[in-house]
N, C-alpha and C positions, 0 to 999 in steps of 0.2 A: 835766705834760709830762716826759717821762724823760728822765736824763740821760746825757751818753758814758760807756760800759761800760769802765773800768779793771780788774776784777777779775772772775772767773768768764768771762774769754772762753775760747772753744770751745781745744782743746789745738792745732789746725793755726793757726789763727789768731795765738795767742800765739806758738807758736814762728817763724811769716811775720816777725813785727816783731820778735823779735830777732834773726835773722837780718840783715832790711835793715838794724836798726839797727846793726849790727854791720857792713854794707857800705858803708855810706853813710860810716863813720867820725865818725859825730855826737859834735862835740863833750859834755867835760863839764859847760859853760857854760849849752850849747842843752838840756842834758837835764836840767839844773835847770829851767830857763823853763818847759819842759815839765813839768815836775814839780808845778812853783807855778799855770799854768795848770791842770793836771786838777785841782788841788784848789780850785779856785773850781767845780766842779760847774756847768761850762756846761748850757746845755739842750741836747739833743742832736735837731738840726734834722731835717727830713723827708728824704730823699736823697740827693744827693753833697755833702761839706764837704771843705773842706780849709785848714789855718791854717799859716799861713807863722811859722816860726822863724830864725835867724839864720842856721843851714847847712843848711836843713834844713826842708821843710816836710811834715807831718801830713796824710794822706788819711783819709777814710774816709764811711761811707753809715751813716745812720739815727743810730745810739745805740750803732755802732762802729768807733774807730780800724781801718784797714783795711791803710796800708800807709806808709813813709817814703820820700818822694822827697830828691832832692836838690835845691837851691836854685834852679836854673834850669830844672828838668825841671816843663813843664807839668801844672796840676791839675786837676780837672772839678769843679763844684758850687758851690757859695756858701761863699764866703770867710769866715773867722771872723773 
């Protein structure tokens, strides 16, 4: 089963999520968590996911991060 795509994503795509991440103001706390999460090499589920972090929760579809919400803005898909 493949896992979420950290590296080699598409060049619009990459720069989408620094951008939010950079809008959203996500802590440097929450972007650790996030950091120790991708390196456990989740599987990366069939269609919409999204994992809640402390300011901060993680969108995305298939085998790629897609987009940062913020804490109370609703997510679609299956919760990690």
């Amino acid at each position: 089963m493949p896992t979420i795509e950290w590296t080699d994503l598409p060049e619009a795509l990459r720069k989408h999520l620094f951008l939010r991440a950079a809008e959203r103001k996500i802590s440097g706390e929450d972007l650790l968590e996030l950091k120790a999460w991708r390196e456990s090499e989740l599987a990366a589920p069939d269609g919409l996911w999204h994992k809640a972090f402390g300011s901060f929760k993680l969108g995305g579809e298939g085998r790629y991060p897609k987009t940062f919400l913020l804490r109370g803005q609703p997510a679609k898909g299956t919760r990690l």
